[in-house]
N, C-alpha and C positions, 0 to 999 in steps of 0.2 A: 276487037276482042280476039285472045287468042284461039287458035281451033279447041284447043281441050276444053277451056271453059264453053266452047256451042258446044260439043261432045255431050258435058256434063249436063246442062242444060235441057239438051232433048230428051238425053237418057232420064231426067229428074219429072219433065212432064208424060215422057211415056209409062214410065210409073207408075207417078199418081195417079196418072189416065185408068191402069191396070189395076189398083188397089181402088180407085176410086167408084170405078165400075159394081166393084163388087159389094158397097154399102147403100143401105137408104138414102136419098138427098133429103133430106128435111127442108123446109119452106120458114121451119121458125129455130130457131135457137133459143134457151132461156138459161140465163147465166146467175142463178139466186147466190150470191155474196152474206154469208152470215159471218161470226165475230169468235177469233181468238179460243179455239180449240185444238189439241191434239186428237190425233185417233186412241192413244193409252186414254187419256180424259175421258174423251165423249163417248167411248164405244167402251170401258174397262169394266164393264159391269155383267161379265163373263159366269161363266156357270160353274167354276171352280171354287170351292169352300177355300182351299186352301194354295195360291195362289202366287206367294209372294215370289216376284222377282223371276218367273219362270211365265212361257206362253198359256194363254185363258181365250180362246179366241171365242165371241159366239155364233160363229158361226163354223163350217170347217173350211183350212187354208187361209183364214186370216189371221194377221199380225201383230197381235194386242197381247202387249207382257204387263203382269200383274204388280211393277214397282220395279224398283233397283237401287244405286249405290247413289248417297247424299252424304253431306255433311253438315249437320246441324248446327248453328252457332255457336262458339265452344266445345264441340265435342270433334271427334274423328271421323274420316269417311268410313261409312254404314250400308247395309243394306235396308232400304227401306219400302215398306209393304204398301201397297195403294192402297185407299179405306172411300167409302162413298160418302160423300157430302151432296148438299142440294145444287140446283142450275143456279139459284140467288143465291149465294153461301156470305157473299158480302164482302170478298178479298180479291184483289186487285194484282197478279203480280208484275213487274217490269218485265216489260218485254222490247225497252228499247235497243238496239244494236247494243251500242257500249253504256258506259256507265256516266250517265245524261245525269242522273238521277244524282251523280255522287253515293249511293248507296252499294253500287259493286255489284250489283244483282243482273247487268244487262244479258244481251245475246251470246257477246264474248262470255261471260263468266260459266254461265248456262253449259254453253258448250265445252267449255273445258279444252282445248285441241282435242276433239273429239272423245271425252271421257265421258261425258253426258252426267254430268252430276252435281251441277252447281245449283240444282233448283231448290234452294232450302232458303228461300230468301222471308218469307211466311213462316213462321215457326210458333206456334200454338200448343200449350197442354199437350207439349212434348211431340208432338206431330207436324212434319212438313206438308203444308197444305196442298203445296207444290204436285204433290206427289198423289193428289187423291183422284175418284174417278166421279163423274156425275152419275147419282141413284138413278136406277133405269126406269123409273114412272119419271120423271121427268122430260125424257128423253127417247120413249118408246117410239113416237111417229120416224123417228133418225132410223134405229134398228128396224121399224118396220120396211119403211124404202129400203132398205140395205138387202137385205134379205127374199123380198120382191124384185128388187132390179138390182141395181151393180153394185159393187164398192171395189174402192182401188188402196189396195195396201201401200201403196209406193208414191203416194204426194208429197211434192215439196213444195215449198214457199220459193219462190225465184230468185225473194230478197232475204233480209236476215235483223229484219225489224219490224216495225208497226206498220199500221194502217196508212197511211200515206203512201210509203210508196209500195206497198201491197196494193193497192188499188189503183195507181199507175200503171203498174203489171200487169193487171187485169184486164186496163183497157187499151192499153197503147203497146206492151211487153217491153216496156222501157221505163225506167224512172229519171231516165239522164237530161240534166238542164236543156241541153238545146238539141238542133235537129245535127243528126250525124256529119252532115258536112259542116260544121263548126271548125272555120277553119284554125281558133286555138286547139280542139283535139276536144273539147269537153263534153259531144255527144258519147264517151265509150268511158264515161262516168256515171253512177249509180247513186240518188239521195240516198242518205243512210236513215233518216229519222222525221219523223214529224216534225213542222214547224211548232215552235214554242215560243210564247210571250213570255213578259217580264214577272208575270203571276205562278209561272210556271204551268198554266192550264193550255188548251188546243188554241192554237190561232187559226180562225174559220179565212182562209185570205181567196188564193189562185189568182188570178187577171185581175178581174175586180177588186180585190183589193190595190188602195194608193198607195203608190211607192214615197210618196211625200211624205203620207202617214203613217208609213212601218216603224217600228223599234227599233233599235238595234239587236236588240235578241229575239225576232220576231221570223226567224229562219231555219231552215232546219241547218243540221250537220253533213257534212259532204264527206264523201272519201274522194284521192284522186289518185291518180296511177301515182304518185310518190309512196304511196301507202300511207297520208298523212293526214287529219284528219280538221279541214279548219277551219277556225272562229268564223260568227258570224260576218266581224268587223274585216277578219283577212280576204271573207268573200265579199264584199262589199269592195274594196280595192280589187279587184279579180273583173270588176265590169262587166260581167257575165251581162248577154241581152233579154231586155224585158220585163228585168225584174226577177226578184230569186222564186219565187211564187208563179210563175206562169212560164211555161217551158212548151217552145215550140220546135218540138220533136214530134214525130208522125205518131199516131195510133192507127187503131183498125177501121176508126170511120171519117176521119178527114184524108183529105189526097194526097198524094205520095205521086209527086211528080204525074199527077192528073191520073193517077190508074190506083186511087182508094175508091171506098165503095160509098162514097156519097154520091147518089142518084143511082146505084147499084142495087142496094136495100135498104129499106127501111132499117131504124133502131130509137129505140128510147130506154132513156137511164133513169131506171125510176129511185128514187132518192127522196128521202126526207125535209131534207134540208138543202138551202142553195150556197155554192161557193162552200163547202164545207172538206176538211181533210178525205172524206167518204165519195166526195163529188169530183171524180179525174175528170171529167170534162169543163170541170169550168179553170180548172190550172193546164189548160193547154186552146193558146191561142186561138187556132183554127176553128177549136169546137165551141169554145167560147163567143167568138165574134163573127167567126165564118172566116171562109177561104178572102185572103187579098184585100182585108178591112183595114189594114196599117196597123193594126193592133191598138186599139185606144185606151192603154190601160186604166184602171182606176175607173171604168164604168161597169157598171150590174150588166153580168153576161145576158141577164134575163131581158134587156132592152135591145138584145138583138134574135133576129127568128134563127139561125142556127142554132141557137141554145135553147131556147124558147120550146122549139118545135119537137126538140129531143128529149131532153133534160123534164119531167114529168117530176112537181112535187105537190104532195097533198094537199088539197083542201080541210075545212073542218066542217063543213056542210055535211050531214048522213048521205054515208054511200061514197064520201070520195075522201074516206083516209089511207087506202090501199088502193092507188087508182088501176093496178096492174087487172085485178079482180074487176075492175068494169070494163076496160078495155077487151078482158077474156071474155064477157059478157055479151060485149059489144060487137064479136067477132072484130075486133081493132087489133089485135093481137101483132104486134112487128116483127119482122123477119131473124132480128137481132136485140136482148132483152136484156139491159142489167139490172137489176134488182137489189135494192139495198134496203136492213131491214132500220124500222127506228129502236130508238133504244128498249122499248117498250116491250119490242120484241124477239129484242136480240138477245144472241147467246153471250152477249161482254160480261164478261165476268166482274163480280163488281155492286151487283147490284143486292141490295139487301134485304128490299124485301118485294112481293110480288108474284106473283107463278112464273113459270117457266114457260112462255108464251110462243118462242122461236119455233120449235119443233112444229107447231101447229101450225104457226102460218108458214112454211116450207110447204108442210104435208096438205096445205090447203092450195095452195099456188097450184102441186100437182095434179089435186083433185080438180081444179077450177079446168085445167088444161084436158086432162083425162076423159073428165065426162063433159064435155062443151059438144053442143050440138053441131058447132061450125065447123066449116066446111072449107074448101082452099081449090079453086079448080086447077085440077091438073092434068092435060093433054085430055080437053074437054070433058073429064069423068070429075066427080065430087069428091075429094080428100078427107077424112076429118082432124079437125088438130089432133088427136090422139096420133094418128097413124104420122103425121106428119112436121111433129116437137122433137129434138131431143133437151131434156133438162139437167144441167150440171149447177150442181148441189155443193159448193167448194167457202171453206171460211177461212178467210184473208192473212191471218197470223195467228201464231199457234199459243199466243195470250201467256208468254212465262209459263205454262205449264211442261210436267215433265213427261217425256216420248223416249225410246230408249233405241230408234232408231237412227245413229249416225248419219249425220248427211255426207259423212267424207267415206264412209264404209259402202255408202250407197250409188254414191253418183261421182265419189272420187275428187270432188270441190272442197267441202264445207268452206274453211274461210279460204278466200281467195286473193289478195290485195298485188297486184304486178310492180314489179320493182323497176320498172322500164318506165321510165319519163316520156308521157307523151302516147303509150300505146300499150292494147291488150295482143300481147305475141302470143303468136301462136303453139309458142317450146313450152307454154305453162297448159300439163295435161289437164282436163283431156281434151276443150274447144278453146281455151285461152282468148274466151270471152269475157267481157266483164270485168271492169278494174274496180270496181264497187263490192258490191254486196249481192253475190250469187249463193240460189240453193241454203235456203234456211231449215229448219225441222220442219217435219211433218206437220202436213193437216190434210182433215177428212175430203174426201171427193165421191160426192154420191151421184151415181148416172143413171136415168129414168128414160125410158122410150118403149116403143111399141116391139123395139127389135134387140133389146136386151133381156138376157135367159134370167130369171128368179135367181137369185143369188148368186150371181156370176163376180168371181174376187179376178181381178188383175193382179199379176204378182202373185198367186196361190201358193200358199207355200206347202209342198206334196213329201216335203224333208224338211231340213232346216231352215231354219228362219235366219235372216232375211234371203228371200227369194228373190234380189234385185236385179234380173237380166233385162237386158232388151228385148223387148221393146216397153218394159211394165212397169218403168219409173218414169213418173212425169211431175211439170211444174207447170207454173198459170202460164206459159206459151204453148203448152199443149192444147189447152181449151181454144187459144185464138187460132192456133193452126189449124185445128181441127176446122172451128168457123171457114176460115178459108178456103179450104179443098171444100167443104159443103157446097158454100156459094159461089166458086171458079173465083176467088177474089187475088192469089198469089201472094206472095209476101208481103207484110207491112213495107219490109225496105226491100223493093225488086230491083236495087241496084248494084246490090253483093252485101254482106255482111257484114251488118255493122253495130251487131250485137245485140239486135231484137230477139227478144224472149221466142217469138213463135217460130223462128227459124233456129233457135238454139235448141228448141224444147231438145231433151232427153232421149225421147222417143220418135223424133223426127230423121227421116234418112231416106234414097233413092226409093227405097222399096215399102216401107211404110208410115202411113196416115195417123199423125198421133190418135191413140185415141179409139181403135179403131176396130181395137177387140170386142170393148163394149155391145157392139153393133152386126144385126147378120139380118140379111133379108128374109133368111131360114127360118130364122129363128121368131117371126111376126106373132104377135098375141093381144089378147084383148085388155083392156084396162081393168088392173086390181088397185081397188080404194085403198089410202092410209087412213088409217080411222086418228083423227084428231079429237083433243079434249075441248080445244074453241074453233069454231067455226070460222067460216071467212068472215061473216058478219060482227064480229070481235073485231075486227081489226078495221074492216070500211068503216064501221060506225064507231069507232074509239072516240074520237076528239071530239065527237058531236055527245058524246055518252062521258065526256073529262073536258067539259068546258074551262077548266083551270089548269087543263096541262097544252101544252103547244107543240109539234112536230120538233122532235130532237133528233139528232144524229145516233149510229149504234151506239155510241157514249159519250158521255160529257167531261169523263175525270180528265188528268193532265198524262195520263195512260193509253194510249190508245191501240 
C-alpha cells in the first residue's frame, strides 16, 4: 500500500473518530421505505393562495415550488400551476429510467437534460396530473414529523428509476450485477429498471427464482459503460454469474471479506411479501442463502435460516400483520430495521380507491418506538428506545411526478453514462462513479430521534433556492453511511472504491459523517406524539379484519 493512501486512511478514521465523538450512538436504527413521491408532491400543499411556479414552503427554509414549465400533448411548453388532488387519485405515472413503456414518458424524457419538464404524460380536463400536490389531510402525520423533527431539502435517489434497484440501494448502495472484483468489469454497472415479464406486469424473481423457468423478457434493462443499453437476449449471451436476478455484490449485512456485520448486529427486513422487486435481500445471494452455500439457485430463500431469520413477513393471524409493531412490543426491536410498507399502505400512486393509510402507519411506527417502555442497557444504566433509535423516514422513487429541482444543478451528475469501455474514470466530474444510473430526482427524507431540534431543514434555504452545498445533499448511501459510523461497521467495500453508494454518498468526506447535522447530543428531548387517523392496530389486525385480501407488495401494477 502506498504511504499516501496509509496517510489518507488514518487521517479518514481520525476523523470520523472526531466527528463521531460528537454524535449520539444509537443501539437501533430504523430505515421505514415508503413508495414514489417527490418533496413538490408530498409536501406542496404550502400556505400560499397563489403560488404558481414560485417557492410555498411550509415551513421556513424549505424547498417546495408551487408547479413550473410542461408541455402538454399537442400544445407548447407552459407554465404549469400545481393543484391538490387525493393520496388514491387512481393515476399511475412511468417512472421507468427510459422509455420501457414505448410511451416516451420515462426518466430520460422527465428530465429533459436537465429542463425538468417532461412530466405531462397524464393529461386530464386540460390538467397535467403530473404536476399536482397531495391535499394536506391526507398527509398531515408527513408534515407533522417534519416539523417536529427534521426534514432534508436535498435527497436524491442514487438511481434514476424504479423500485428495484431503488431498493438495492437501500440495502446494499449498489444495484450492480455482480461483486466488484468481477473480473469482466460488471460490478461498476447499475440495473436500470425493474424486471418485467412477457405480460408486461412485476416479475416477483431474486435467487429463488429458476433460471430454467425465466422468460426471455423476464429481466430487467442494463446500462454499461458503452452507454448502451441491452436486450434481454444480448444479456443472456453476456453469461453474467448466477443468474440476471440474483447478484452477488456485498451489501451492508453480508460480509465483505469477512469484516460485514453479520454477527456484528442484529437486522431484519420487514416486508410484505417474499422474493418480491421490494425484497433486496432475497436477489443477493449471501442474504438469500447465507455466506459459502454455493448458491443453490432456483430454491425459496425462505428454506434457509439466513433469510429466514432476517427477512420478517406477515402473518394473517390478529396482531401479526405489521410484525415490526410486535417486535416493538416485544422489546425485539433489532439493531438494524428496513421496513417495507404493503400496498395497503403505501403511498404508490395508483391506487383508486381507499384512504390514505401510509402516513399513519409511518407516524405509528414512530409512536410505537417513541413511547415503548424498553429499555437497552448501556454501560450498566437503563437506555429507552426513544433516547436510543434514530428513524429515517425516506421513499424509494420519485413515482413520475414532477420536482423542480435539477439533479445536475444539484449534485453536478444527473445523467451520467461513461463513454470508457470497461471503467468509471475518474476525469468524468465530479466522483466519476457509476456507469449506470446515478442521482435521480428528489425524494422526501424525514429524520426523527431524541437529538433532533423541531423542525430542523438540512439545506435551509436563508436566500435563494436551491441551497445545495456541502454537506446537505444526500442520497440512499448517506443513510447506510450514516449506519456505519453508528455501529464502527466501515465501508460496505473496505477495500477502495468501487463504487458503493455509502462511500459515494454526497455528503461523505475526511471531516464529515453523512447525516450528521440531523443530530447533537445538545440538543436531547423528550418524545412529541404524531397524531395519526389509524392506529397501529389498523394495520396488525388488517388481514385477519380482510380475510379476502392477501399481503401484497407496495404495488401490484406493471409500474413500480
Amino acid at each position: 500500500m502506498r504511504p499516501r493512501t496509509v496517510c489518507l486512511l488514518l487521517l479518514f478514521a481520525l476523523a470520523s473518530t472526531l466527528a463521531y465523538a460528537q454524535l449520539p450512538q444509537f443501539r437501533h436504527i430504523v430505515i421505514i421505505v415508503q413508495e414514489n413521491r417527490t418533496p413538490d408532491n408530498l409536501f406542496g400543499s404550502g400556505p400560499s393562495l397563489s403560488h404558481c411556479g414560485t417557492e410555498d414552503p411550509f415551513e421556513a427554509g424549505v424547498d417546495i415550488v408551487g408547479g413550473g414549465y410542461g408541455t402538454p400533448p399537442g400544445g407548447s411548453r407552459q407554465e404549469i400551476c400545481s393543484f391538490p388532488v387525493a393520496m388514491n387519485a387512481g393515476f399511475d405515472p412511468d417512472h421507468f429510467y427510459d422509455d420501457i413503456n414505448n410511451n416516451g414518458y420515462g426518466w430520460l424524457h422527465q428530465y429533459d437534460s436537465g429542463n425538468m419538464d417532461g412530466f405531462c404524460e397524464i393529461y386530464t380536463n386540460g390538467q397535467c396530473l403530473q404536476y399536482s400536490y397531495v391535499q394536506r389531510p391526507d398527509v398531515q402525520p408527513y408534515f407533522d414529523i417534519a416539523t417536529n423533527y427534521g426534514f432534508a431539502n436535498y435527497m436524491f435517489q442514487t438511481n434514476e428509476g424504479p423500485s428495484f434497484p431503488a431498493h438495492q440501494m437501500l440495502f446494499s448502495g449498489t444495484s450492480a450485477p455482480t461483486n466488484p472484483n468481477d473480473p469482466s468489469g460488471y460490478g461498476v454497472d447499475f440495473v436500470a429498471e425493474n424486471p418485467i415479464n412477457q405480460n408486461g406486469g412485476n416479475h416477483d424473481g431474486g435467487c429463488a427464482d429458476d433460471p430454467a423457468q425465466r422468460n426471455i423478457d423476464d429481466e430487467p434493462s442494463w446500462v454499461f459503460p458503452t452507454g448502451v443499453e441491452f436486450t434481454a437476449t444480448q444479456m443472456m449471451n453476456l453469461h453474467l454469474p448466477f443468474g440476471l436476478e440474483c447478484y452477488p455484490h456485498d451489501s451492508l449485512v453480508t460480509a465483505v471479506n469477512g469484516t460485514g456485520i453479520t454477527n456484528k448486529a442484529t437486522w431484519h427486513y420487514y416486508t410484505p411479501t417474499d422474493g418480491s422487486i421490494w425484497t433486496a435481500p432475497a436477489a443477493i445471494p449471501e442474504a438469500c442463502y447465507g455466506q459459502n452455500s454455493g448458491y443453490p439457485l432456483g430454491n425459496a430463500c425462505r428454506n434457509y435460516t439466513e433469510y429466514s431469520s432476517h427477512v420478517i413477513i406477515p402473518g394473517t393471524m390478529s396482531g401479526q400483520g405489521a410484525p415490526i409493531f410486535g417486535d416493538i412490543a416485544d422489546c425485539n426491536l433489532p439493531q438494524i430495521t428496513w421496513v417495507i410498507p404493503d400496498q395497503a399502505w403505501s403511498d404508490h400512486p395508483g391506487q383508486p380507491t381507499g384512504p390514505a393509510m401510509g402516513p399513519s402507519w409511518v407516524g405509528d411506527i414512530i409512536d410505537a418506538v417513541g413511547g415503548s417502555p424498553c429499555t437497552d442497557t448501556v454501560n450498566g444504566s437503563q437506555v429507552s428506545y426513544w433516547d436510543d433509535t434514530a428513524i429515517f423516514v425516506v421513499w424509494d422513487d420519485w413515482g413520475g411526478f414532477y420536482d423542480h429541482v435539477s439533479p445536475a444543478t444539484t449534485t453536478g451528475i444527473g445523467v451520467y453514462r461513461s463513454t470508457e469501455q470497461g471503467t468509471c474514470p475518474i476525469s468524468i466530474a465530479p466522483n466519476g462513479w457509476g456507469c449506470g444510473n446515478v442521482y435521480g430526482f428528489r425524494v422526501p427524507l424525514l429524520v426523527v430521534s431524541a437529538y433532533t431540534n423541531p423542525g430542523y431543514v438540512s439545506g435551509m434555504c436563508t436566500g435563494t433556492c436551491p441551497n445545495s452545498v456541502f454537506p446537505y445533499v444526500h442520497d440512499f448511501g448517506s443513510i447506510l453511511a450514516f449506519t456505519e459510523y453508528n455501529f464502527g461497521m466501515g465501508s460496505i467495500d473496505n477495500t477502495g472504491d468501487k463504487g458503493y453508494a455509502d462511500r459515494n454518498a454526497p455528503d461523505n468526506s475526511l471531516t464529515n459523517i453523512p447525516l450528521q447535522e440531523f443530530f447533537s447530543v445538545a440538543n436531547k428531548r423528550t418524545f412529541t406524539y404524531i397524531n395519526t387517523p389509524y392506529p397501529s392496530s389498523t394495520f396488525t389486525n388488517y388481514y385477519q379484519q380482510h380475510p379476502n385480501y392477501q399481503p401484497t407488495g407496495p404495488d401490484g401494477g406493471p409500474d413500480d
